[in-house]
N, C-alpha and C positions, 0 to 999 in steps of 0.2 A: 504494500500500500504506500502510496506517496501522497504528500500534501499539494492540494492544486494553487494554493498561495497563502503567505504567513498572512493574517488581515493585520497584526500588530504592524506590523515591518509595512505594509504596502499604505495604511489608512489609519496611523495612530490618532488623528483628528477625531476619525468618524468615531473609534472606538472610547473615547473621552468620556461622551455621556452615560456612558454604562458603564465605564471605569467609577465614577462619580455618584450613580445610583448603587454599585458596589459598596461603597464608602458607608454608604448611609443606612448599612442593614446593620455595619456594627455599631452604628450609634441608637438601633430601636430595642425598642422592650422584649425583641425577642432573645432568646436564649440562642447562646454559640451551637449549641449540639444541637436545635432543634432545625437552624439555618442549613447545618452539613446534613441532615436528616433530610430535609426536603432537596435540597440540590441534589442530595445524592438518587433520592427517590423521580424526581423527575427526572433525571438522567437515564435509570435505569429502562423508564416507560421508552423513553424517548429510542435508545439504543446507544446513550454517546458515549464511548470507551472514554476518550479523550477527560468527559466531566467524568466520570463513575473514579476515576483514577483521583482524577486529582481531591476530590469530597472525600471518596473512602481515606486517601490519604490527610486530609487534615483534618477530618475527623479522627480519625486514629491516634494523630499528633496534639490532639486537644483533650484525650483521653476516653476518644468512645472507645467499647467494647468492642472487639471481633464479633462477636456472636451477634452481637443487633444490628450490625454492617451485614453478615452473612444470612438474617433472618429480614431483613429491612423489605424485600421483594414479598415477602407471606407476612407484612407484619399484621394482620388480622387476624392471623392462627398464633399468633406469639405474642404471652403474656407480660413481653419484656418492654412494653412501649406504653407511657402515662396518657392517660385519658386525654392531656392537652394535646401531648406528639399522637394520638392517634385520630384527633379534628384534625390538626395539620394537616399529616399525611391523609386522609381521606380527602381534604379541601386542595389537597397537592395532583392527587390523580381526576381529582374532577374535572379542574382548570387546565390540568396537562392534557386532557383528552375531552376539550371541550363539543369538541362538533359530533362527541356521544355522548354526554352527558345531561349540556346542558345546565352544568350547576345545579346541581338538583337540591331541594328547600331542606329537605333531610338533611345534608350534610352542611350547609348555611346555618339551620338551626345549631347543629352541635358545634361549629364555629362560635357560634355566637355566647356557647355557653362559655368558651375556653378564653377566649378570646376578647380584649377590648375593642371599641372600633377602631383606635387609632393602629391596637395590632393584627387588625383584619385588613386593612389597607396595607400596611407594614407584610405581610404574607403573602396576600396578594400579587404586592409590586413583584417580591422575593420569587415568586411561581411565573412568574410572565418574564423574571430577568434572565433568569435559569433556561426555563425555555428558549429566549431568544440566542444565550450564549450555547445552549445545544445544536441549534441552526447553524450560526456560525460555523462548530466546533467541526458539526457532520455534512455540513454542506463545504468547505473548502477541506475535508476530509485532513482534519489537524488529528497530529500523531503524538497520543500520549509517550512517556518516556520509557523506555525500554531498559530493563537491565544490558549492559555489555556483552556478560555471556548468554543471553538468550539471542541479540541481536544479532549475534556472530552466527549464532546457528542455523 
């Protein structure tokens, strides 16, 4: 697999505004683990190695669990995810696959329970930036990091 172009390298202007909406999820009232929770879960929906790498990775470094990174994909079946991170991630795949869902009031509702509005907007933005950085990621087919000896192989 080869990249069809760095967007950093060719368009760091255009990528500015997202740079700068990045900025601003660490300054909300959400929690570090719940940000790498849903990047990582949109990514997975989506397919993008590229995000899946880099989220499991600083989530890891931030001190999540292996096993909720490895159960994250079933996290419905796994009792290892708090009622809050489990509005999330449900508000996370609804938005991620919108033109099935539709946002459905059931899962708005238990947002709403978890959630302030400031940090339902705050989530929101977070599910639509994800998403867009997956486009990016998987449409100019950007290549997560490889170990050495796997690369050589």
């Amino acid at each position: 697999m080869k990249a069809r172009l760095i967007p950093y390298e060719v368009a760091p202007g255009a990528l500015k505004p997202m740079i700068e909406l990045e900025k601003s999820f660490k300054n909300s009232r959400l929690e570090h683990s719940l940000i790498e929770l849903v990047k990582t879960r949109a990514s997975q929906i989506n397919g993008c190695a590229y995000c899946v790498h880099m989220h499991t990775k600083d989530a890891r470094a931030n001190g999540e669990s292996e096993e909720r990174l490895y159960l994250l994909s079933a996290w419905r079946e796994s009792p290892l995810y708090s009622e809050r991170e489990r509005a999330a991630l449900a508000w996370t795949e609804a938005l991620t696959l919108i033109s099935e869902t539709h946002a459905p009031d059931e899962d708005y509702a238990e947002l709403s329970r978890h959630f302030t509005p400031e940090e339902q907007v705050s989530l929101t933005l977070l599910i639509g930036a994800i998403n867009t950085w997956n486009r990016i990621a998987i449409g100019f087919r950007s290549i997560h990091p490889v170990e050495a000896s796997r690369a050589a192989a």
